[in-house]
Structure formats: structure tokens, C-alpha cells
N, C-alpha and C positions, 0 to 999 in steps of 0.2 A: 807598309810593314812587311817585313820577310815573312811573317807567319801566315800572310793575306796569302803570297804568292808559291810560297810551300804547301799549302792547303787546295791551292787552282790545281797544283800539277799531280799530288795525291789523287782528287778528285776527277783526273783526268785517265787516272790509273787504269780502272774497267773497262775503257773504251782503245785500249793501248798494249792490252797485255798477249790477249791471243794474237797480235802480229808482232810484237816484242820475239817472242819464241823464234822465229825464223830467223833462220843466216840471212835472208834478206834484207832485211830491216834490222842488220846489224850497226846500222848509221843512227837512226833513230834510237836506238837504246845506248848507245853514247851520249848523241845529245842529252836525252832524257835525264841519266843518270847523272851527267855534270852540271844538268842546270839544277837539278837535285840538291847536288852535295853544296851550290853555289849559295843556295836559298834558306839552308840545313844548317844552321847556328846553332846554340846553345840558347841565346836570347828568343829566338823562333818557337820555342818550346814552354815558354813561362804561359802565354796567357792562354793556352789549347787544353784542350778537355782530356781526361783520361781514353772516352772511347776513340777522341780525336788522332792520339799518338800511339793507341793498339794500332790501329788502320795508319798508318806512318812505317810500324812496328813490321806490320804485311804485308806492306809495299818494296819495304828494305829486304826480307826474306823469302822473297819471290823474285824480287831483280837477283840476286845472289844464287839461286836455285837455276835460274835462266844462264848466268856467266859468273860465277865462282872470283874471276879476275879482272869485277871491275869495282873491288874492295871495299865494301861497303862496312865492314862489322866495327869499325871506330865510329861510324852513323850510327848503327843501331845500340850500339852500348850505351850512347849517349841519350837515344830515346829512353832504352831501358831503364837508365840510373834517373831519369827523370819521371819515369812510372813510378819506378818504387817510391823516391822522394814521396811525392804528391799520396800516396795510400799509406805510407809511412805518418806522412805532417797530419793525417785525422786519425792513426790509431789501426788501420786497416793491416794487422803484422802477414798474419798469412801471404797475400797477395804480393805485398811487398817485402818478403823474402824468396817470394816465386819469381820478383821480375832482376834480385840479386842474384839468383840463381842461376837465371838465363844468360846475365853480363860473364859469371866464372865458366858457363857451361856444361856444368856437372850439379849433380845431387849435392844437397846441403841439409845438413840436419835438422829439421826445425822443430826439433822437440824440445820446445823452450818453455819455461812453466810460471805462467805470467799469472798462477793464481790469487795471489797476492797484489795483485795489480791495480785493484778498487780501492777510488779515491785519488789516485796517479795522474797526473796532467798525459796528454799524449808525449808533451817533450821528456816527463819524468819516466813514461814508460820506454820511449824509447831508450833512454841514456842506459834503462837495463837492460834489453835487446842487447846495446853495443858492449856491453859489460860481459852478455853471458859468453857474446863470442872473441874476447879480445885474446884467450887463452885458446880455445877449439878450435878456430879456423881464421887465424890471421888475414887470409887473401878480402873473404867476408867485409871481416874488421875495418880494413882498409876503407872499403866501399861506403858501410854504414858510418865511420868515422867524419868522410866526409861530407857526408848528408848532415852530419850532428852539428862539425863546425859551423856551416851554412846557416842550418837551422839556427844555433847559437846567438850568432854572430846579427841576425834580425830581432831576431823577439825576447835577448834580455840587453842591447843596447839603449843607453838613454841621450836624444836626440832632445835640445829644447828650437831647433830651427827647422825639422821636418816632422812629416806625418805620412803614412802611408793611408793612400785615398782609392778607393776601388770608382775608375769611372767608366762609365759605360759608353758603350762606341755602337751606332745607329747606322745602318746598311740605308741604303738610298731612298725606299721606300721608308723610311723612317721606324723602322721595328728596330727595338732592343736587339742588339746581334752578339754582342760578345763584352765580358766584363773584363777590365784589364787595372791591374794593381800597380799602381807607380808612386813614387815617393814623391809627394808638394813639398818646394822648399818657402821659406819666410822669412819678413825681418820684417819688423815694426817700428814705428819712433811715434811719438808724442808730436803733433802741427803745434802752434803758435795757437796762444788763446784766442787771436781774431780770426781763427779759419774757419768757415762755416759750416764745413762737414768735413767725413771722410774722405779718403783719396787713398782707391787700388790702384795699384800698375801691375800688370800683367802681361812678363816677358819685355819689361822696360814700356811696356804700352800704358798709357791710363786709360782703365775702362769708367762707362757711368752706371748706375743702378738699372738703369735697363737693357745692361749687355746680356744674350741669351746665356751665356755662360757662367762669366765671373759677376755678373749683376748678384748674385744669393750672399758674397762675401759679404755684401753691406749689412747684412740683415744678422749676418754671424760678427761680424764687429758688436753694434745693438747689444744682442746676445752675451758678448763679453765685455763689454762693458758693463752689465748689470754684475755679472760675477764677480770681476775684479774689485767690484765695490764691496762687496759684501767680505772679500778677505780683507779690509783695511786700505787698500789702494785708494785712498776719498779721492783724492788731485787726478790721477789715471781715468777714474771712474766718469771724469767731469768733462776731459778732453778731447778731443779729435784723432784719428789715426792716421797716420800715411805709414800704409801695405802691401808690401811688396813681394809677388807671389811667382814664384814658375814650375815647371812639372821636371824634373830632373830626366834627364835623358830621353827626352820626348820628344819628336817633333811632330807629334797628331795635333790635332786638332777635335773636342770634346766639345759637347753640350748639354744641358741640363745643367741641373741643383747638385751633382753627386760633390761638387769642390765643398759644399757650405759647410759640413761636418768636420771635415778635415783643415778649414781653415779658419775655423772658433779654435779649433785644438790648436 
């Protein structure tokens, strides 16, 4: 993952910066800075933590402080729009007109009067955020507008062949290290009444009930199967499944139970 190895070179930051400074080591902060930008997507930025992409945020504004002309501020805007995002999607306005602020580079009004605001979904509150300012401050607007598409454009689509599934990704030692959100896609059919059981493929593979992974789908199949019953589906209710599952632009490799929720859905 880019995010793994954008994260090595951040974290490599402290030990790099008091000889950065020198015309010396003017070779080294080239390298640094283009393996940087090389690693520095857009998609690198979805599954890191807020304090993750501040410290990204100071890495960018200290290389830039050190050589002004080795262009950094289309990186850091993109951190930034991805700050606010993220304090924006739970409600967090303050903060998240503090890190729009920083993308225009000037003051911004934020004297916005959300007292009315209880009982408002976060996506309902913000649609008036971008409401207060579509007449104030256009430039603003711009920004928040496309956060709101974004946002939109996830959480009031209706998908009956994907789910979005939070799975967790395990450092070597085996400790929970980072959650990462990806769309599981599906397709189902109904076996032949003489088939003995279910049947997952995963990624064109078939796995069996004791695969560390996708083994929990069997038990989420079970699971709906009991439901489908109960909406009138009797015949569905009765039969077998062949299901076919893959993780939409993935190519990690997960394990644990975290698929079984999202592939009942």
C-alpha cells in the first residue's frame, strides 16, 4: 500500500531534517521530496488517521520552509481538503473550516449560526454550512461543495451488489494495526437441489468453511437464509448458494471475521 510506504518516509522525517537544512545535503532532499510526491496520492490518504495527516501536513510545511521551489502546496492542499473532509463527515465545523482556511490561505468567516442545528444528521448539517456560504465566499463554496458531492454520492446511493466493509489489516506481530474501508462486491444464484451445501469463491478461488478469512461467509449465508424465509422467500429459504465475492480495488490480503457482516448484507 502507498499509505504503508508514505507513512516509512514521514516517520523517517525527525531523523532527516536538521541535515535537510544544509546546501549539502542538497541531493538528499530531492530524493526525499520525489519519493514523497511519488508515494502522495490521493487514495494514500483514505485510510490514515487525522493526527496521521497533521504530521504529513508538517512535513510538507517544513520541506517548503527549507526550499520554497521544490512545489509542494498542490501536496499539501490535498492533505488539507482531506483534513477537513474527515472533521467535516462527524460534525467537527470548527476545525474543519480551519483546515479550508488553510487550502485559500486567508481568513474565512466562520461565523455561522448552526443553532438550529439539533436533531440534523451530520450530512444535513453540513448541506447548511455549504448553503450559508454559496453567496459569502464562493472560493469556500467551491471546496465544501466538493466534499458534499463526495459525501453524497456514498451514503444516499443504493447498491443491491456491494457493501461497504471496514476490515482490519494485522502488522506481523499480529496486533490490529489499521482499519481500512473498501467496498465487497456479490452475486448469488440459487445450486441445483442435489448440492450438498454452499459454495463461496473468493476472487474466482473457492474457498472451504475453514478458510481463515472468508470461512465466516458460510455462517452469514445460515444467517440469511433464516431471514429470507421469514419475508416469504419459502423455495430460497430451502436451497443452497453459490457466492461470489471480491474486495473492489484491493489487492491486500485480510483476515479475520470482519467480511461476515458485510456479506449477510
Amino acid at each position: 500500500m502507498s499509505d504503508s510506504k508514505l507513512l516509512i518516509l514521514i516517520n523517517y522525517w525527525p531523523d532527516l531534517k536538521d541535515d535537510l537544512i544544509s546546501k549539502s545535503y542538497q541531493s538528499y532532499l530531492q530524493e526525499y521530496t520525489s519519493l514523497l510526491k511519488h508515494y502522495f496520492i490521493a487514495e494514500s490518504l483514505l485510510d490514515l488517521k487525522i493526527s496521521e495527516i497533521d504530521v504529513i501536513i508538517t512535513v510538507l510545511e517544513n520541506l517548503t520552509k527549507i526550499d520554497p521551489g521544490l512545489e509542494l502546496d498542490k501536496w499539501e492542499k490535498l492533505a488539507l481538503r482531506r483534513l477537513a473532509t474527515l472533521y467535516l463527515y462527524v460534525g467537527e465545523v470548527e476545525p474543519g473550516l480551519n483546515a479550508c482556511q488553510r487550502i485559500l490561505g486567508r481568513e474565512i468567516d466562520k461565523g455561522i449560526d448552526l443553532e438550529n442545528a439539533a436533531g440534523l444528521s451530520e450530512y444535513e448539517n453540513f448541506e447548511a454550512i455549504c448553503h450559508h456560504y454559496e453567496k459569502s465566499d464562493s472560493r469556500l463554496h467551491e471546496i465544501l461543495l466538493r466534499i458534499k458531492d463526495e459525501w453524497k454520492s456514498k451514503s444516499r446511493g443504493l447498491d443491491y451488489d456491494i457493501a461497504f466493509c471496514l476490515f482490519v489489516e494485522k502488522d506481523d506481530s499480529g496486533n490490529n494495526m489499521r482499519g481500512r474501508m473498501r467496498t465487497l462486491k456479490a452475486s448469488v444464484e440459487l445450486v441445483s437441489k442435489t448440492s450438498p451445501d454452499d459454495k463461496v469463491t473468493f476472487d474466482n478461488q473457492t474457498k472451504s468453511p475453514d478458510d481463515p478469512f472468508v470461512g465466516s461467509v458460510y455462517n452469514s449465508l445460515k444467517a440469511v437464509r433464516k431471514v429470507i424465509g421469514r419475508y416469504g422467500h419459502k423455495e430460497a429459504s430451502k436451497r443452497f448458494y453459490n457466492a461470489h465475492f471480491s474486495i473492489e480495488n484491493s489487492k491486500q490480503t485480510f483476515t479475520g471475521d470482519s467480511i461476515g457482516l458485510a456479506a449477510g448484507l
